[in-house]
C-alpha positions as CSV (number, residue, x, y, z in Angstrom):
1,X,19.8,15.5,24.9
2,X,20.6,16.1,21.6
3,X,20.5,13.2,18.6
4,X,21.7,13.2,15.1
5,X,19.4,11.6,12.9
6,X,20.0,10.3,9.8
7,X,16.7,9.5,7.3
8,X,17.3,7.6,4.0
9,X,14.5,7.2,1.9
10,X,13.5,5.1,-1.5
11,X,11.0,4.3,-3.7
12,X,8.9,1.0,-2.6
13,X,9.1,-1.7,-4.9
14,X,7.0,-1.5,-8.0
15,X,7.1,2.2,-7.8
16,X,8.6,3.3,-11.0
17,X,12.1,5.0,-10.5
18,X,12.7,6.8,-13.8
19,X,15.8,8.5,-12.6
20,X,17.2,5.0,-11.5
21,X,16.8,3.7,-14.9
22,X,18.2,6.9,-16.7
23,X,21.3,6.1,-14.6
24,X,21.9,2.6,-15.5
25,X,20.9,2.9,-18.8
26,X,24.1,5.5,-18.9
27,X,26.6,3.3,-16.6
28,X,27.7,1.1,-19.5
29,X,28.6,4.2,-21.7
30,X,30.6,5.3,-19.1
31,X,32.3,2.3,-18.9
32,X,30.3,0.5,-15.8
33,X,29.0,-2.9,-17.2
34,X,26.9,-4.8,-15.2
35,X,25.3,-2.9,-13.1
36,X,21.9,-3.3,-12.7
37,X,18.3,-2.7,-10.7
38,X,19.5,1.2,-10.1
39,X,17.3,3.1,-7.2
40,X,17.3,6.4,-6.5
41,X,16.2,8.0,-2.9
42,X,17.4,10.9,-1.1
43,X,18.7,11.6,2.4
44,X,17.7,13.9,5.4
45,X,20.5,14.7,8.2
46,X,19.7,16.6,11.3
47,X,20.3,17.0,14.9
48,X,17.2,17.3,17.4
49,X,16.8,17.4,20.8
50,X,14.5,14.9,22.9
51,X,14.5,13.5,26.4
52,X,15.7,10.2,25.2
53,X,16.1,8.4,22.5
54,X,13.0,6.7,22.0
55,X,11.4,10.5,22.0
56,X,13.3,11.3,19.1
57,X,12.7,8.6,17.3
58,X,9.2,9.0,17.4
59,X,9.1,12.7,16.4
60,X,11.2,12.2,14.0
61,X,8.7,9.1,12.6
62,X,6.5,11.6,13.0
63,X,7.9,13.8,10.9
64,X,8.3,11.0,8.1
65,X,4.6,10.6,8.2
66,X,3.7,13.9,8.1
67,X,6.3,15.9,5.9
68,X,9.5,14.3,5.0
69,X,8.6,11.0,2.8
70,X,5.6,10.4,1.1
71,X,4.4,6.9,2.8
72,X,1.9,5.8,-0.2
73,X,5.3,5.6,-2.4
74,X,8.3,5.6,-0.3
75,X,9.6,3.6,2.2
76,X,12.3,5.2,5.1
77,X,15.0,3.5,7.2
78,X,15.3,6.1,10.6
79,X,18.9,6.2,12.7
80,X,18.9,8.0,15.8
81,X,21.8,8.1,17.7
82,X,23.3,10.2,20.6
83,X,24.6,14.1,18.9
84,X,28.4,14.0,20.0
85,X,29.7,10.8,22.1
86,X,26.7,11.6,24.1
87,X,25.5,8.1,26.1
């Protein structure tokens, strides 16, 4: 079966996020008041194929571990769902 995955990551709290502050230091002069406690993180989107679900989710853990996200400074949020209508 195939699954589309979608992996969202951020920077864990504490972690500085000097991008997120450049941006909402810069939201007001464009007009955007009150805004504030700006992160930045960066998304993966992929299809994979597995025998199931719970397969795919755990490669693609895996694959957060050992390539996509670094886990001493960033924290993911996985979604696997069926590629398609597939059920």
């Amino acid at each position: 079966m195939q699954f589309s995955v979608l992996v969202e990551t951020r920077l864990r709290d504490g972690v500085a996020d000097p991008e997120g502050a450049t941006i909402e230091r810069s939201l007001p002069a464009l007009g955007f008041e009150g805004v504030s406690g700006v992160r930045v993180g960066k998304a993966f989107r992929f299809t994979i194929e597995a025998d199931d679900q719970a397969s795919a989710r755990a490669e693609v853990e895996d694959m957060c571990k050992r390539f996509l996200t670094n886990p001493v400074i960033e924290d993911a949020t996985i979604t696997v769902a069926p590629a398609g209508g597939e059920g």
